[in-house]
Steps between C-alpha positions, in 0.01 A plus 500: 500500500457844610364676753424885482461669858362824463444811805241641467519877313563855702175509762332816685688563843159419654159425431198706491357237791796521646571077465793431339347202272259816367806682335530556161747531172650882410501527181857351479375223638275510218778563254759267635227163505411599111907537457548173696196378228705626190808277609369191643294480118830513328675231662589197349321346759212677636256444802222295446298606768514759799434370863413831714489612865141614544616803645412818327872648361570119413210448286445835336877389405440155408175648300679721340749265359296199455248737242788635320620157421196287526526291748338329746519653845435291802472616885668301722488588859803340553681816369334761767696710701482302839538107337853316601749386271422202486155532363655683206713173459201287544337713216815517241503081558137480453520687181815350340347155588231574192720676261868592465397811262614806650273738735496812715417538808419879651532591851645678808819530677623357676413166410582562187826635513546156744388310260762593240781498772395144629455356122861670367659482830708814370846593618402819613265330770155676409348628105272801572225533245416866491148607391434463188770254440503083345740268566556245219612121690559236317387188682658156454339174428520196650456253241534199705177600675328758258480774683669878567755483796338780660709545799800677657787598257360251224421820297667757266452898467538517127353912451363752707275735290383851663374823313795777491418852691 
């Protein structure tokens, strides 16, 4: 099963209402969630669906991605800027618990560099996810009882795909 765990693309410094939740996608933002797009379609093993922080750089990304390669696109609260780590757990069980097709979640750092780093429990200590970048993780299956092990270190960081300068 895979899990794709995309930051959202190259955002504005600030917002024109001065809120950070308000700021938008450059255009390489723009260009980096359609190159994102091009790749995740020509995987062996593709997303099925896109879960997406409501919060504006996360969705225009998540939009921008999900209408490239037709897919469903789904805000989930749980991927905001402010929500715990453990509510992004909550949501990757919840999700995995109805299908073990692959998805992609877009979002913010920190959590979701966290995320990666908790699930791959890498020897480096902590993954950074830059802007604009998805982490591929391959997530194991407990057979015994049907479910992802979604959970510290039971994970694998099989690519990292991000748009050259």
């Amino acid at each position: 099963m895979l899990l794709y765990v995309i930051r959202h693309g190259k955002t504005e410094r600030n917002s024109v209402t001065g809120r950070d939740d308000d700021r938008v996608l450059l255009l390489r933002g723009v260009l980096q969630a359609r190159w994102l797009a091009d790749r995740l379609v020509a995987r062996e093993h593709p997303p099925i669906q896109i879960l997406s922080s409501p919060i504006m750089r996360a969705y225009q990304t998540a939009e921008a991605i999900a209408a490239r390669c037709q897919l469903p696109l789904v805000l989930a609260s749980e991927l905001s800027t402010t929500t715990a780590l453990g509510k992004v757990m909550e949501l990757l069980n919840t999700t995995y618990s109805k299908s073990d097709a692959p998805v992609a979640i877009v979002g913010h750092n920190p959590t979701l560099s966290n995320l990666v780093s908790v699930l791959v429990e890498t020897q480096a200590g902590y993954f950074e996810l830059s802007t604009g970048e998805c982490a591929v993780v391959e997530l194991r299956f407990d057979t015994s009882s049907n479910q992802a092990l979604i959970h510290t270190g039971a994970c694998t960081l099989i690519d990292v795909m991000r748009m050259p300068n």
